[in-house]
C-alpha positions in Angstrom: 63.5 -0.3 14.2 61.8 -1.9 11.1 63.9 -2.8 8.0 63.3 0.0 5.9 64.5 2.3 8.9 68.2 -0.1 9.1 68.0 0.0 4.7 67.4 3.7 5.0 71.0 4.0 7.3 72.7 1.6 5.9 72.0 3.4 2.2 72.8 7.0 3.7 76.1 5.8 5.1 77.1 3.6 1.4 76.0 7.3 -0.1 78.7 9.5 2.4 81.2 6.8 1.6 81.2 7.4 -2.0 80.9 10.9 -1.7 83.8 10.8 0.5 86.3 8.7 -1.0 85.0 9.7 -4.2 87.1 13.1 -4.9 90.3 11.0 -4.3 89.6 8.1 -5.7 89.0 10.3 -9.4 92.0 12.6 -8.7 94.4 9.0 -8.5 92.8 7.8 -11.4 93.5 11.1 -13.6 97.1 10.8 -12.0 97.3 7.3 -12.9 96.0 8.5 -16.6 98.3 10.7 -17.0 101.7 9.1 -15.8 100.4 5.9 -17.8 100.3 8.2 -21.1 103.7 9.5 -20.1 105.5 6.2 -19.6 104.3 5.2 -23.0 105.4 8.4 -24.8 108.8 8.2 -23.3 109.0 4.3 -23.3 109.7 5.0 -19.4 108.8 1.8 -17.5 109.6 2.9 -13.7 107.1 1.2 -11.5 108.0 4.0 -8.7 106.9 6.5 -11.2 103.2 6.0 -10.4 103.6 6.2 -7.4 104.9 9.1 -6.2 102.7 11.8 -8.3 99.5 9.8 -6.7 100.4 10.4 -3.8 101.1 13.7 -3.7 97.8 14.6 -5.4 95.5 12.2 -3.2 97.5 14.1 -0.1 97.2 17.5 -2.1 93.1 16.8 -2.7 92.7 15.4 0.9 94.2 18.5 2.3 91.4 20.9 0.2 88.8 19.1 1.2 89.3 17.8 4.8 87.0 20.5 6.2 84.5 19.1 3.6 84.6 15.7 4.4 84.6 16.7 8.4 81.2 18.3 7.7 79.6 15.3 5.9 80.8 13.2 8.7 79.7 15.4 11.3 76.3 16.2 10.3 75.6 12.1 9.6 76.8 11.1 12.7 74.1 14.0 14.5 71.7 12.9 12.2 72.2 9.4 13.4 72.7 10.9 17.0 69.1 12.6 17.3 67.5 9.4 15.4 68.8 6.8 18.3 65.8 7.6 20.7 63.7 6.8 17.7 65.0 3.5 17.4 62.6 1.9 20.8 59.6 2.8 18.6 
């Protein structure tokens, strides 16, 4: 295996970690957005306020799209399945 080959795997699998963590990495920061903008209208300053509303979304969003994220996962890890004989080459 040459370098491009390893920069070629090691850029596919940086690619399906964004893609992955992606979705709830955006839905906690619209959460955050929003319960940020409603402490300061209400002059609320809970710290467990945050917290709980993230939560629930990032669980909510992972539950939607856990079927997703097993299919990205599967098909890369065949992909790197059927490429391992290629490696000797």
């Amino acid at each position: 295996m040459n370098v491009d080959v390893a920069l070629y795997w090691v850029s596919e699998s940086m690619q399906l970690a964004v893609m992955l963590a992606g979705p709830l990495l955006i839905a906690a920061l619209c959460v955050g957005i929003v319960v940020s903008l409603f402490q300061a209208v209400t002059s609320m300053q809970e710290m467990t306020l945050s917290y709980i509303p993230k939560i629930a979304i990032v669980g909510g969003v992972l539950l939607l799209l856990t079927p997703w994220m097993l299919e990205m996962m599967t098909d890369f890890a065949t992909r790197v399945f059927t490429f391992i004989p290629n490696v000797s080459h």
